[in-house]
Structure formats: structure tokens, C-alpha cells
GUTI-776111 format. One record per residue (C-alpha): residue number from 0; residue in one letter; x, z, y. Coordinates in Angstrom, 3 decimals, always signed. Example, Ala and Ser with C-alpha at 12.3 -4.5 7.8 and 13.67 -1.06 7.14 Angstrom:
BEGIN
SITE num residuo       xx       zz       yy
SITE   0       A  +12.300   +7.800   -4.500
SITE   1       S  +13.670   +7.140   -1.060
//
This chain:
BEGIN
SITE num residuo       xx       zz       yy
SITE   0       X   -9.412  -38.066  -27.864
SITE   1       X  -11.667  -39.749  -25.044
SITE   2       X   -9.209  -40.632  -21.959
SITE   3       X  -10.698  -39.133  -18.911
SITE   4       X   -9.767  -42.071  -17.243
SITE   5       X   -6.951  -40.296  -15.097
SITE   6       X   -4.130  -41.126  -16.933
SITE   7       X   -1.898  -37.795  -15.437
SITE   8       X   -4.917  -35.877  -16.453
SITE   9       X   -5.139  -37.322  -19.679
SITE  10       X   -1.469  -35.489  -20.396
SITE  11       X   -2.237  -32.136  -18.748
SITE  12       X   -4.876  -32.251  -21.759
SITE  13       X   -2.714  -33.669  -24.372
SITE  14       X   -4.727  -36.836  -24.689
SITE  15       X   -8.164  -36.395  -22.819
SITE  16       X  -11.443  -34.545  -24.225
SITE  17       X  -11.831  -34.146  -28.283
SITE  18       X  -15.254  -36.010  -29.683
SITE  19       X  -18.106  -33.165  -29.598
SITE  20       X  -17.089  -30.959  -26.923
SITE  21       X  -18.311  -29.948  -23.815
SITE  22       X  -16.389  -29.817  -20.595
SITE  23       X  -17.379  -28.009  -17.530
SITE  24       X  -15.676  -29.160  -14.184
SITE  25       X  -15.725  -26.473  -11.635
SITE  26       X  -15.545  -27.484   -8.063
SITE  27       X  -16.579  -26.875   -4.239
SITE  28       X  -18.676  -29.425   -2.747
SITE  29       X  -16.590  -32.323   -1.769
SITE  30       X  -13.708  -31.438   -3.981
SITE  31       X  -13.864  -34.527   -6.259
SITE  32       X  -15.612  -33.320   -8.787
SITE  33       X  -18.119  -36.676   -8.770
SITE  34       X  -15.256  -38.816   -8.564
SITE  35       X  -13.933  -37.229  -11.547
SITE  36       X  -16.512  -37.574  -13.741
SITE  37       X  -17.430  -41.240  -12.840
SITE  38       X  -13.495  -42.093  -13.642
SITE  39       X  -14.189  -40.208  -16.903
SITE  40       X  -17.723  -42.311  -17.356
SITE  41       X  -16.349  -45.314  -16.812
SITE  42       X  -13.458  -44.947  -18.883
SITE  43       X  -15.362  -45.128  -21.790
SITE  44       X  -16.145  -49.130  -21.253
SITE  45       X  -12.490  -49.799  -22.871
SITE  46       X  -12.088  -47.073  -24.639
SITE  47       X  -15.378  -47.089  -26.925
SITE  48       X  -17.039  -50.438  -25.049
SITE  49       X  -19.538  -48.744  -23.615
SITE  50       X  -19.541  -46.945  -20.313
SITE  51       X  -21.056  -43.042  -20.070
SITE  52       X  -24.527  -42.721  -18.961
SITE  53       X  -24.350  -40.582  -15.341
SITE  54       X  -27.227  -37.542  -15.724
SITE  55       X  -27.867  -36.511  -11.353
SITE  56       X  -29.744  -32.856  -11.280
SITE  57       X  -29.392  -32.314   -7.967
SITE  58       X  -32.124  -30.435   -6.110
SITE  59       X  -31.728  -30.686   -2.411
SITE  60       X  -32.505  -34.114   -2.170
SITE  61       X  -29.198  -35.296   -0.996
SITE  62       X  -27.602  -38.636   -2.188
SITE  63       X  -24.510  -37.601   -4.901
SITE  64       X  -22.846  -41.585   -3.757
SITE  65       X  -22.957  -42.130   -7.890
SITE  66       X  -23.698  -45.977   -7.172
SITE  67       X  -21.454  -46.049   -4.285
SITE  68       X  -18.744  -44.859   -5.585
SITE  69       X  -18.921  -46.655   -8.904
SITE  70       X  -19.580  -50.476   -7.478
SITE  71       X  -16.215  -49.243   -5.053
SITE  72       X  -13.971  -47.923   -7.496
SITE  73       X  -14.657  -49.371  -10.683
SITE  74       X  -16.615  -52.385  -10.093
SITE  75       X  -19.457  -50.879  -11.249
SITE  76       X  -23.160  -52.031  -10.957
SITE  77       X  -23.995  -48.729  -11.900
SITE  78       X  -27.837  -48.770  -12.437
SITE  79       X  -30.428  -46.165  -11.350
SITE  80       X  -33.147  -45.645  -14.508
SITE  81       X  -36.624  -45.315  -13.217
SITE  82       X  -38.685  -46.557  -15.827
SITE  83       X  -37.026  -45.150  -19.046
SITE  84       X  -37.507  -47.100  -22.055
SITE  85       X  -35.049  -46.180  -25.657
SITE  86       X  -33.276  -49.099  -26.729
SITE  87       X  -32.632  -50.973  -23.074
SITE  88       X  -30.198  -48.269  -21.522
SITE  89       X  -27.567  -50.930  -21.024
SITE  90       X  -24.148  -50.155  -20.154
SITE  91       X  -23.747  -46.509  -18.406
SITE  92       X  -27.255  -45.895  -16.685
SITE  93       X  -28.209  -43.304  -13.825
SITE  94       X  -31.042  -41.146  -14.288
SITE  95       X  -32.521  -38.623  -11.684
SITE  96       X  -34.077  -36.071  -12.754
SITE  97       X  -35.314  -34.339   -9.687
SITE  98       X  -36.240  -37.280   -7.599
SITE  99       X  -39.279  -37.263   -5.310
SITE 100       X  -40.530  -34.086   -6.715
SITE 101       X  -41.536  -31.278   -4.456
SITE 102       X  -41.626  -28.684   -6.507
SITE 103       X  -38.735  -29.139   -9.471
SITE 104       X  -40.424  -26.504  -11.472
SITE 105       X  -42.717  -29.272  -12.146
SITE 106       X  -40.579  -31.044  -13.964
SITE 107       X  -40.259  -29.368  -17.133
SITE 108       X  -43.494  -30.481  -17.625
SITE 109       X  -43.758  -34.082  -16.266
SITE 110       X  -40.597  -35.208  -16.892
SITE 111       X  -38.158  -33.624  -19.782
SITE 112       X  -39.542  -36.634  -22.206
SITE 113       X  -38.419  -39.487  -20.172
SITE 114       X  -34.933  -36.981  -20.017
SITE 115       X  -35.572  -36.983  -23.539
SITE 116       X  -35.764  -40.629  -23.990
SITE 117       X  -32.814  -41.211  -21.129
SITE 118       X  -30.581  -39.244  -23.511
SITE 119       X  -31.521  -40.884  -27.114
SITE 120       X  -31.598  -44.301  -25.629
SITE 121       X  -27.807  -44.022  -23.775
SITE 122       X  -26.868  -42.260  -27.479
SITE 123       X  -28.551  -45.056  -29.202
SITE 124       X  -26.858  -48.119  -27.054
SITE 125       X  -23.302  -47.059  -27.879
SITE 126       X  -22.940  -44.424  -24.839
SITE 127       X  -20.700  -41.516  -26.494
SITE 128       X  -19.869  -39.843  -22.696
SITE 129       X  -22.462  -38.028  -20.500
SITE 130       X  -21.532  -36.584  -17.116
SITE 131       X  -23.848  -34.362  -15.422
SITE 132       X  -23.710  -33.799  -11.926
SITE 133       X  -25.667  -31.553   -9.121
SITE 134       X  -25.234  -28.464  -10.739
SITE 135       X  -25.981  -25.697   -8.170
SITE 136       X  -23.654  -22.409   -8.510
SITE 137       X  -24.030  -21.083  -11.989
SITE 138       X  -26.670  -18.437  -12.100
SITE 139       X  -28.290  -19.554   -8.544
SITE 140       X  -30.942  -22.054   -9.975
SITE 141       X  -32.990  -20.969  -12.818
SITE 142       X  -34.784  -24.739  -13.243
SITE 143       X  -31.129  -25.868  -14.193
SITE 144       X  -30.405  -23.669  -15.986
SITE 145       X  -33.380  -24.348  -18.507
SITE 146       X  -32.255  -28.045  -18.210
SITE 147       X  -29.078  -27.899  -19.115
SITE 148       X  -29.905  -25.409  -22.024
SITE 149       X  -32.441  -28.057  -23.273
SITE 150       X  -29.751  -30.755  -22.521
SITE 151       X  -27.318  -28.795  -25.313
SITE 152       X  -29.382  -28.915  -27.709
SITE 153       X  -30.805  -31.940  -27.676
SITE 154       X  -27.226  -34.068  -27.375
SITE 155       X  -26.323  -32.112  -30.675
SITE 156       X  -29.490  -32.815  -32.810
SITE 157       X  -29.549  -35.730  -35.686
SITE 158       X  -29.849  -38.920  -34.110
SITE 159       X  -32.304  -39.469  -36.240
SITE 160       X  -34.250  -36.043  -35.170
SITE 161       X  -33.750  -36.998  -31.707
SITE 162       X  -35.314  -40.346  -32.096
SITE 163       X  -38.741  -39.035  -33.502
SITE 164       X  -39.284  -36.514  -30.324
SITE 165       X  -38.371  -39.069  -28.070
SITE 166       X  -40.595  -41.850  -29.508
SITE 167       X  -42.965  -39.784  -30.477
SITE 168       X  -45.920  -42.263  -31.890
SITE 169       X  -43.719  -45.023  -31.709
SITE 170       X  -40.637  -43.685  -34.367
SITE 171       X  -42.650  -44.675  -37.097
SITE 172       X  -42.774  -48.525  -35.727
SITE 173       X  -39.892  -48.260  -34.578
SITE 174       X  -37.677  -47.277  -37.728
SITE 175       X  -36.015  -49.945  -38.165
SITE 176       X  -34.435  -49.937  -34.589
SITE 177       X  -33.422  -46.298  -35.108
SITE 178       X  -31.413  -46.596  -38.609
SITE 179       X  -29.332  -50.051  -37.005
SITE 180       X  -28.791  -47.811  -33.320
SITE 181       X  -27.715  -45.086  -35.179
SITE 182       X  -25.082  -42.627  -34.242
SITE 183       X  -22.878  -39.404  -34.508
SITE 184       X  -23.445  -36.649  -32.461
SITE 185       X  -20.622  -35.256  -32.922
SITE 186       X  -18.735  -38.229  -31.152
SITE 187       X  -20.430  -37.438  -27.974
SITE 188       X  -18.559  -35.533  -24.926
SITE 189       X  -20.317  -33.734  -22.052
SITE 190       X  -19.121  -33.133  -18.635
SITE 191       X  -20.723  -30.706  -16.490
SITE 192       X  -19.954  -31.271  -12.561
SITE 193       X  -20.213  -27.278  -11.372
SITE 194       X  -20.099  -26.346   -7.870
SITE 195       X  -18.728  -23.469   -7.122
SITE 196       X  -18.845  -20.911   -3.789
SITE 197       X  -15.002  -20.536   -3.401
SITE 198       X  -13.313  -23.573   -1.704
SITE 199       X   -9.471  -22.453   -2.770
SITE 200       X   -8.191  -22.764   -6.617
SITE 201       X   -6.703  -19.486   -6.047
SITE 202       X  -10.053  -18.035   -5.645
SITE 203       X  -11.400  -19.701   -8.718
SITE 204       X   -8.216  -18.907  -10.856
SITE 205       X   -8.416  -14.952   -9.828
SITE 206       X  -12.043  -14.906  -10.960
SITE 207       X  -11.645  -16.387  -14.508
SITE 208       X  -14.062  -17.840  -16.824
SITE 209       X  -17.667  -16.430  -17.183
SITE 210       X  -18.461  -14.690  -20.452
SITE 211       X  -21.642  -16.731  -20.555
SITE 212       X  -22.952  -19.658  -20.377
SITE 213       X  -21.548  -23.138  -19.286
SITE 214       X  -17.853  -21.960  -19.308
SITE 215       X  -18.280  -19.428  -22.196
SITE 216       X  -19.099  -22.091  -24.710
SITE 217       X  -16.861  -25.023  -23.083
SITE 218       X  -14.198  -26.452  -24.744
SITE 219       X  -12.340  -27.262  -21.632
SITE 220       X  -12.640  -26.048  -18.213
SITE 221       X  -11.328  -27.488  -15.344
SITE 222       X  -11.491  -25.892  -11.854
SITE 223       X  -10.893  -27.867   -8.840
SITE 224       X   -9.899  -26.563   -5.160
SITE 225       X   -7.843  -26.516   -1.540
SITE 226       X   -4.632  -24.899   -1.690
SITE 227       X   -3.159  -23.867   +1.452
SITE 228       X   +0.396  -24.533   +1.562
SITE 229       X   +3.087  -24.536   +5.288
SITE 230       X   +0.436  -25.368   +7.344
SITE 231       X   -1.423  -27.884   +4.809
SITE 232       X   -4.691  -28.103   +3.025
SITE 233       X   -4.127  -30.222   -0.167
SITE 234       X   -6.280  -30.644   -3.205
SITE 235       X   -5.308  -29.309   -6.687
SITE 236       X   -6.484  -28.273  -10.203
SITE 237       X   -6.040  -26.557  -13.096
SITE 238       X   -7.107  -26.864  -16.425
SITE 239       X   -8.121  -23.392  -17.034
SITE 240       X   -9.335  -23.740  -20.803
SITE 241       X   -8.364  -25.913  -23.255
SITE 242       X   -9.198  -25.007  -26.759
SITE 243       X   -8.102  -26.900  -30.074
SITE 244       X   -5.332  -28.586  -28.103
SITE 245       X   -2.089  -27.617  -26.371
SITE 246       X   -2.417  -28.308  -22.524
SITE 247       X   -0.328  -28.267  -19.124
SITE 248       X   -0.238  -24.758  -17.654
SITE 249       X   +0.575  -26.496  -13.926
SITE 250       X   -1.259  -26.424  -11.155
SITE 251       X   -1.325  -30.140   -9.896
SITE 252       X   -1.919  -31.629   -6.863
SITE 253       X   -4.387  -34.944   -6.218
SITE 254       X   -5.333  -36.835   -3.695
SITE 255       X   -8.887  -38.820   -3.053
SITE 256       X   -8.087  -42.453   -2.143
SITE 257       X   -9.523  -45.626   -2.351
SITE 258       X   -8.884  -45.631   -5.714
SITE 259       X  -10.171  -42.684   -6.213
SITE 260       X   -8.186  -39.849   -7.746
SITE 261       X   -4.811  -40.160   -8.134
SITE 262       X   -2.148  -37.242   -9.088
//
């Protein structure tokens, strides 16, 4: 099991996230859900020696605090990828996907190869975690949506497979590179950072899991909100899906602190 780096989180789960799944993290804006998956990220540094590579969607242009937040909680120099390049990732990258464009619709055509070669190259340098933030309300931004279906696939293909389409002319050179950075794909977890429209857990707990999509083929979902409690507004969450593993039922409180999250 990979530790999500929270260690009363890590037993709600019964250990942390099984090798090959996919985790969605469901969330208002604000609610933690960043800190969450940078704790998770960086947890992978002593777990597998390698930190998770950070994967920012976001489309309205506002800053997600990935590098802030990393150099403050975990000592982390967490670098931002702008000229990608397989086989220099180094230790738990940050790539933007939308930055500076002004229409993202372009982007499926300018820049899903250097996503391509973001992904292979974090795969290939020892990465086996990959947190993806931004994601707008599920069903609200149809450029994300084809992302993150192209993002599925391509984390689960042959490392080998993967390596030809993102080195293209190059794999052939290259071969030798590719058979000593090679990998299992089936080692490798993905956390989606969701935001949702309801602010309070109760709302998110009365609507249940989508039938499709993210959630639907999830291993684990995890929905974060306010509860409203005697006059207090506290944070909470609740792992609402959990397969292959038995899991906590309880709704448990967290703060945000200095140290980030702490239940």
C-alpha cells in the first residue's frame, strides 16, 4: 500500500492507496484538497525514494500555491517543468498544462506530447504517484475531461509503448535508456483533486458517487467538506469508496495548520 502521507488517513484506508488504482478526492475550493495530495506526493520520497510528480490543469489562470505549499510543508523545492525533456524529470516535478494559453482548446493540439513526455519521463525516473489537481466540477469542462481520459490511458500503457509515442524519432536511439528506466504500470497510483459545488460533506454524502466517469471507475473516493456543528464550521471527510480493502466508515474531522493536515 502507498501511505498517503497522513498517517490517521493511512488507517481509515487500512494502509493507504493499493499500487494501480486511481483515487479521486472530492472537495470545495479551499477544502484541502491540494494539501492533501501534495502530503500524498511527497510521501512517496521515503516510501519508494522518489517523490510524485504534481500534474496542475487548472483553467482560470489562478495560482494552485503547489510550490508554496510544498517548500513550506515539506521542504520541498518543488520544481515547475517548462521545457519537458524524458529522462531529466528529477525528483517530483510540476507541470502546467494550461499555462499562458488563451484558448485551452488549443492545447490538445500543441501540447498533449510534452504531457506525454511529462508523464513517461516522471514514470521513467522512479515517480510511481501522480496527483492531479484543477479539476473543474465534473461534467462542467469538456477540455478536461478529454485530458484526463487521455491521462488514463496513457499511465496504464507498457512502459515500453509509452516510451515510443513520447520519443517518437528518438525511441529508436534512445533504447537503451528505455529498457534500464523501465517500469510497472501497474505500481503507479493516481489522485484526482475534484472540486465540487457543495461546500458541506453532508451535501456530498447525500448525493453519492456518479455512475460515470472519475468516481465510477475509482478505487477510492474521498469527499472532503464543512460540517456545521453548535455554532461551528469544522472541516471533515469521508472515505466514501474503498474497494479491495476494508476501510473506516467515520466521518473525521481535520484541521489545516502549519503543518498542513492533521486529524
Amino acid at each position: 500500500m502507498l501511505s498517503t502521507g497522513i498517517a490517521e488517513l493511512d488507517r481509515m484506508l487500512g494502509g493507504g492507496f493499493a499500487p494501480g488504482t486511481s483515487v479521486v478526492v472530492l472537495g470545495a475550493t479551499g477544502i484541502g484538497k491540494t494539501h492533501l495530495g501534495l502530503a500524498f506526493a511527497s510521501a512517496g520520497l521515503k516510501q519508494e525514494g522518489k517523490r510524485g510528480a504534481i500534474l496542475d490543469l487548472t483553467l482560470r489562470g489562478d495560482s494552485q500555491r503547489h510550490r508554496e505549499y510544498a517548500r513550506r510543508l515539506f521542504g520541498w523545492e518543488l520544481e515547475e517543468v517548462r521545457d519537458v525533456e524524458p529522462f531529466s524529470q528529477g525528483d517530483g516535478r510540476l507541470f502546467k498544462l494550461f499555462a499562458g494559453e488563451a484558448e485551452p482548446e488549443a492545447v490538445l493540439d500543441t501540447r498533449l506530447p510534452e504531457l506525454l513526455r511529462f508523464l513517461y519521463g516522471s514514470f521513467a525516473s522512479g515517480a510511481r504517484r501522480l496527483v492531479v489537481d484543477g479539476i473543474e466540477p465534473l461534467g462542467t469542462a469538456k477540455v478536461q475531461e478529454e485530458v484526463l481520459a487521455y491521462i488514463a490511458r496513457m499511465v496504464r500503457k507498457r512502459h515500453d509503448w509509452l516510451a515510443r509515442e513520447a520519443l517518437r524519432e528518438r525511441f529508436f536511439s534512445l533504447r537503451g535508456l528505455v529498457h534500464k528506466h523501465s517500469y510497472d504500470p501497474d505500481k503507479i497510483v493516481v489522485v484526482y483533486l475534484v472540486t465540487a459545488r457543495e461546500n458541506l460533506l453532508e451535501e456530498l454524502i447525500r448525493q453519492g458517487i456518479s455512475g460515470s466517469g472519475l468516481e465510477a471507475n475509482a478505487t477510492t473516493v474521498i469527499l472532503m467538506g464543512r460540517i456545521v456543528e453548535g455554532g461551528r464550521v469544522r472541516r471533515a471527510l469521508y472515505v466514501a469508496k474503498h474497494r479491495g480493502a476494508r476501510c473506516s466508515d467515520a466521518i473525521a474531522e481535520f484541521r489545516i495548520t502549519e503543518r498542513g493536515i492533521e486529524m
